[in-house]
C-alpha positions as CSV (number, residue, x, y, z in Angstrom):
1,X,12.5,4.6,12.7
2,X,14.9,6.8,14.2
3,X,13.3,9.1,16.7
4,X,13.6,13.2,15.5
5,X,12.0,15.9,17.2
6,X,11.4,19.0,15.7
7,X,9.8,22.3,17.8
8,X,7.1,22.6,14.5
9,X,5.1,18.8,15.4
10,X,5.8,18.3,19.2
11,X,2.3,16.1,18.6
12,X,3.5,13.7,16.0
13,X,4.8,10.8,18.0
14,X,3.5,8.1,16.1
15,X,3.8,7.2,12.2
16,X,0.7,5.7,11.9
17,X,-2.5,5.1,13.8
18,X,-4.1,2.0,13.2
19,X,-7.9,2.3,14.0
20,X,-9.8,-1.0,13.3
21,X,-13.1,-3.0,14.5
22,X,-10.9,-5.5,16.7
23,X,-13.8,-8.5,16.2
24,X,-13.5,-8.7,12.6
25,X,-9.4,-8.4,12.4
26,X,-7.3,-7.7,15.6
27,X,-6.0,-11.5,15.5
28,X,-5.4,-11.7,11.9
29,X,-4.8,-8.7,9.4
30,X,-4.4,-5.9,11.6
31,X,-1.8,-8.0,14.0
32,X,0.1,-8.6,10.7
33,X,-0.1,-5.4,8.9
34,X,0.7,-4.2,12.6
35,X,4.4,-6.6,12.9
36,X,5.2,-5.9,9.2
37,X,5.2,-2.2,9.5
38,X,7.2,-2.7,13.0
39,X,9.6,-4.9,11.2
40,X,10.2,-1.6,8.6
41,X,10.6,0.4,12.1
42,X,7.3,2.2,11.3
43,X,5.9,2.8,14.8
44,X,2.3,2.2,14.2
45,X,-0.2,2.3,17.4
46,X,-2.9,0.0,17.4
47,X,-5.4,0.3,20.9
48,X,-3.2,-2.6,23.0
49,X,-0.8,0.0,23.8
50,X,-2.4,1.7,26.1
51,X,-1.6,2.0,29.7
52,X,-3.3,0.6,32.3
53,X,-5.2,3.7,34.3
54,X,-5.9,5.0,30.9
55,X,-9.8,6.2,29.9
56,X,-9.8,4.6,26.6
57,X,-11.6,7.0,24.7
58,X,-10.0,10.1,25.5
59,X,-6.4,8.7,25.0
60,X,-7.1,7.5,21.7
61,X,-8.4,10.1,20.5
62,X,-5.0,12.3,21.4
63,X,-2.8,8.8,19.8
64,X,-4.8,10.0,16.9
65,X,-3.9,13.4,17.0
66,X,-0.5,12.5,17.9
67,X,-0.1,10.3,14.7
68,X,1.1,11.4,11.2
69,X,-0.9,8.6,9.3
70,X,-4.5,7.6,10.2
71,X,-5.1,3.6,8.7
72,X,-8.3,3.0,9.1
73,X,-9.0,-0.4,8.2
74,X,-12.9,-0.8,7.1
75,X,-14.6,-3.9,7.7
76,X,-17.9,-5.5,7.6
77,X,-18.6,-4.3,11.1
78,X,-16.7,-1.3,11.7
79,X,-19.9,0.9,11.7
80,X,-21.5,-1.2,14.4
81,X,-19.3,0.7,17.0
82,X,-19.9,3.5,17.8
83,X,-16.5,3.7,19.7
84,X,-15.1,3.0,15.7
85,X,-17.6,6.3,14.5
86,X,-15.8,8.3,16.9
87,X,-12.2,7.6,15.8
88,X,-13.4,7.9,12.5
89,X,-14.9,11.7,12.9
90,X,-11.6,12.6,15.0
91,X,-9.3,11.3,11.7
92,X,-11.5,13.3,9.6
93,X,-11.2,16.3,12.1
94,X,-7.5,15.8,12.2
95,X,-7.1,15.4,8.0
96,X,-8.8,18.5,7.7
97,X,-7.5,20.6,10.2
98,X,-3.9,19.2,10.3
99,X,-3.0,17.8,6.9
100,X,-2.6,14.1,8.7
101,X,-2.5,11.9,5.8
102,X,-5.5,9.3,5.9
103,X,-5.4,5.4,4.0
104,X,-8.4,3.7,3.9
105,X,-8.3,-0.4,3.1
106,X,-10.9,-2.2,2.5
107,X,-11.2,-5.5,4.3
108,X,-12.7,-8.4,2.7
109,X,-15.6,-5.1,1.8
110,X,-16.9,-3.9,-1.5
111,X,-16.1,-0.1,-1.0
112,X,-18.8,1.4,-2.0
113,X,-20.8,-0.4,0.8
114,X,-18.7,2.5,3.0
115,X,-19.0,5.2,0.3
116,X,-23.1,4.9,-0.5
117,X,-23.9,3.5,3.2
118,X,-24.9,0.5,2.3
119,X,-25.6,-3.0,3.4
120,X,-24.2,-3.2,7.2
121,X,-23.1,0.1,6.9
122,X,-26.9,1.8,6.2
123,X,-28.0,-0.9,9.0
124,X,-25.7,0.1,11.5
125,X,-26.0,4.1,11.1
126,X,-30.3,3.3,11.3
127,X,-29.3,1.5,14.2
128,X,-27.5,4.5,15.7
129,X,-30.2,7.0,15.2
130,X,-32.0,5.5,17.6
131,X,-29.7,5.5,20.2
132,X,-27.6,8.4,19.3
133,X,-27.7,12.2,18.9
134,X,-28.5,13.2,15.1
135,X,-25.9,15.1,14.6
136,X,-23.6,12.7,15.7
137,X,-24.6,10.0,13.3
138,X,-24.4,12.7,10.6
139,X,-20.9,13.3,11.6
140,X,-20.2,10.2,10.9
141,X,-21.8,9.4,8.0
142,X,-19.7,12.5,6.8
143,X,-16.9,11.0,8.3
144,X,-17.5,7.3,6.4
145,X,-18.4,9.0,3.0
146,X,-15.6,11.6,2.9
147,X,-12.6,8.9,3.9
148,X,-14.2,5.9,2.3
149,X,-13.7,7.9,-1.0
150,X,-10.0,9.0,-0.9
151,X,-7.4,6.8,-2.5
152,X,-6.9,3.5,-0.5
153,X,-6.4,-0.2,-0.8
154,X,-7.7,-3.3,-0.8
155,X,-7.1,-5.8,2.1
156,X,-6.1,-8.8,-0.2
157,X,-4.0,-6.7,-2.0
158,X,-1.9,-5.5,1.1
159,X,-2.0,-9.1,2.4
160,X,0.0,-10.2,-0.6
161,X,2.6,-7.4,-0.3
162,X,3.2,-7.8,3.8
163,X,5.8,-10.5,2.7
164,X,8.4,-9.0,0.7
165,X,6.8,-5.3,1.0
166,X,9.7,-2.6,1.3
167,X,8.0,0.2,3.2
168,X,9.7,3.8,2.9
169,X,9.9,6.8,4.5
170,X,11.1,9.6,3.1
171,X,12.9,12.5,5.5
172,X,11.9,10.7,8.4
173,X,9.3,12.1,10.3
174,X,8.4,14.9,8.4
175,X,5.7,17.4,9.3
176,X,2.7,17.0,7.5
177,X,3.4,20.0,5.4
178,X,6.5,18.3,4.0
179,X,4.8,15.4,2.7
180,X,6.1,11.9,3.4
181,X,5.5,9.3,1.9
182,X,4.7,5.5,2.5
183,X,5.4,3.1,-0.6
184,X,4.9,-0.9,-1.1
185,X,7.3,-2.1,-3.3
């Protein structure tokens, strides 16, 4: 994608984060959704890009920020991390407080194992409460709940697309408050 600035979104300088348990799909689906969206000259940032020196944490939490598209790309052990919860609750920050768009897919997972806290997903947050502060597991499990239920996709689904898919942006990168949009066809 053509790089614009504009003085209004000095932060957005990457189309979409990609944020992932890298165990369950780093070296399959997220390295392929990953090369098909660089292929359509989406730049997508996915955790490898960092630079060496870099405090992990901290730096991909501004990527986050910094991105106009949150992917987050639930999978049967995404809630086991804690470093996962924490992306998550900073995407949820940053779709409430600055309109970034945010697609959930659903990776080899029944969704509502995300949406009711289910299966590893209630084992991993009682897991948590021992170890962590209270109200940061209930941030999460705000965080799981409220993204786990807007409009996403399944992981087989987008698997059978990456082929032939034809992703469009429309207006380049737009502000959030202009609304563009991301289409498989």
């Amino acid at each position: 994608m053509a790089s614009s600035s504009s003085p209004t979104t000095p932060y957005l300088k990457h189309d979409v984060f990609l944020s992932f348990r890298g165990t369950d799909t780093r070296n399959g689906f997220t390295s392929h959704l990953y090369d098909a969206l660089q292929r359509n000259q989406i730049d997508a940032y996915i955790d490898n890009k960092l630079d060496g020196g870099e405090t992990i944490e901290p730096a991909l939490l501004e990527r986050i920020e910094e991105s106009f598209i949150s992917l987050v790309i639930f999978s049967e052990n995404y809630a086991d991390s804690t470093f996962c919860l924490r992306e998550l609750s900073k995407i949820l920050e940053c779709m409430e407080t600055k309109q970034q768009m945010v697609l959930p897919v659903f990776y080899r997972l029944d969704p509502s194992h995300v949406q009711n806290l289910t299966g590893s997903y209630g084992d991993a947050l009682c897991k948590h409460e021992r170890d962590c502060s209270s109200e940061e597991v209930e941030s999460w499990r705000r965080a799981l709940k409220e993204i786990a239920n807007l409009k996403g996709w399944d992981s087989d689904v987008i698997k059978e697309s990456l082929e032939g898919a034809n992703y469009e942006w429309k207006e380049g990168r737009n502000p959030p408050s202009r609304r563009s949009s991301l289409s498989f066809k």
